[in-house]
Residue, then its C-alpha position, 0 to 999 in steps of 0.5 A: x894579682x896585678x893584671x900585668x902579672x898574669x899576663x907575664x905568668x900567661x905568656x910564659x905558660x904559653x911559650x913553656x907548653x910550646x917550647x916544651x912540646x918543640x924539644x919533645x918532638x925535637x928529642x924523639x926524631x934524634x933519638x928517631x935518627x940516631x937508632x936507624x943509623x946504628x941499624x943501618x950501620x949493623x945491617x950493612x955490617x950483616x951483609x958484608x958478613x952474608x956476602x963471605x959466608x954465602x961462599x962456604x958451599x952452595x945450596x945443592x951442597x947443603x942438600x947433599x949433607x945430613x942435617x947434623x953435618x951440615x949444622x956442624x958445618x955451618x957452626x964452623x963457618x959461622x965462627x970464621x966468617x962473623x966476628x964476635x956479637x952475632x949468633x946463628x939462629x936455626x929455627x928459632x933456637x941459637x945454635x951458634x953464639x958469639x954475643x956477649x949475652x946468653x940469647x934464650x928466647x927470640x919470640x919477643x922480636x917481633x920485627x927486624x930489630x928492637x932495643x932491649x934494656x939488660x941490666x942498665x944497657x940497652x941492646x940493639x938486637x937485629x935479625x936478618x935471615x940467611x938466603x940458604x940454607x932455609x931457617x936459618x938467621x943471624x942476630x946482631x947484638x949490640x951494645x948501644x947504651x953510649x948512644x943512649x947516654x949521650x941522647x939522654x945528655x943531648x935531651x937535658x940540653x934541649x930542654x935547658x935551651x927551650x926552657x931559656x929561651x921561653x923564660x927570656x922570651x917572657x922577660x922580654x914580653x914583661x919588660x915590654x908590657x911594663x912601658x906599655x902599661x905604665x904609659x898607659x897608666x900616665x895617660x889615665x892619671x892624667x885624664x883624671 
């Protein structure tokens, strides 16, 4: 192999490594981005629902009630005041769902949010306690698999443009190092 080829072949492993390992950190931190926007988004959204359910009755009216009353009452409120995607979570068992999806065990979410997979969709599930009465949350869910499509099509875009720029980079490094070599080659036929 000519010494030129495998400086070319070289050059061109060092910029794919390279560029390969740009668009891989460059891929996550979107995808990175991307997600805690859409938690923000929901979180928000949580809040504002918070805001208007924490007027259906006070502490000392929740503790006046009997328990049953109460999680009756609560079920009821729950229903006016979120919209459809959310369920109410009393002890970690949903008493209240108004998600599209059938919420059966919560030990798997572990933090304050995480993205499940669920037949080919991916899911953003987020929790968020309620200040009173005590033991209750409410947990988001929502259907994020647009997002994810799009990353998925963004990431092939990336590596495409990394993936061109190294090889354009090697063209340019193989053309330069043909003038430089074939000068060089002059110069010892000449002093030959």
């Amino acid at each position: 192999m000519k010494l030129k080829t495998k400086l070319v072949l070289l050059v061109f492993f060092i910029l794919a490594v390279s560029m390969g390992a740009c668009a891989a950190f460059s891929i996550a931190r979107l995808k990175e981005y991307s997600l805690s926007v859409q938690v923000e988004s929901e979180r928000e959204k949580l809040r504002i629902a918070g805001r208007a359910f924490r007027q259906v009755g006070t502490r000392e009216d929740f503790g006046n009630m009997g328990e049953i009353a109460r999680d009756a009452y609560l079920k009821y409120q729950f229903g006016r005041c979120y919209q459809s995607g959310y369920a109410l979570i009393k002890d970690g068992v949903c008493i209240a769902n108004q998600t599209d999806y059938e919420i059966v065990n919560l030990s798997g979410l572990k933090g304050e949010y995480m993205v499940q997979e669920l037949g080919g969709k991916h899911i953003l599930l987020l929790r968020r306690a309620l200040e009173y009465p005590e033991g209750f949350e409410v947990l988001a869910a929502r259907d994020i698999s647009d997002s994810w499509e799009l990353l998925e099509r963004q990431a092939g875009l990336y590596l495409a443009v990394f993936g061109g720029v190294s090889l354009a980079a090697a063209v340019i490094f193989a053309l330069c190092l043909g003038r430089a070599l074939k000068s060089l080659e002059e110069l010892r036929q000449a002093a030959a």
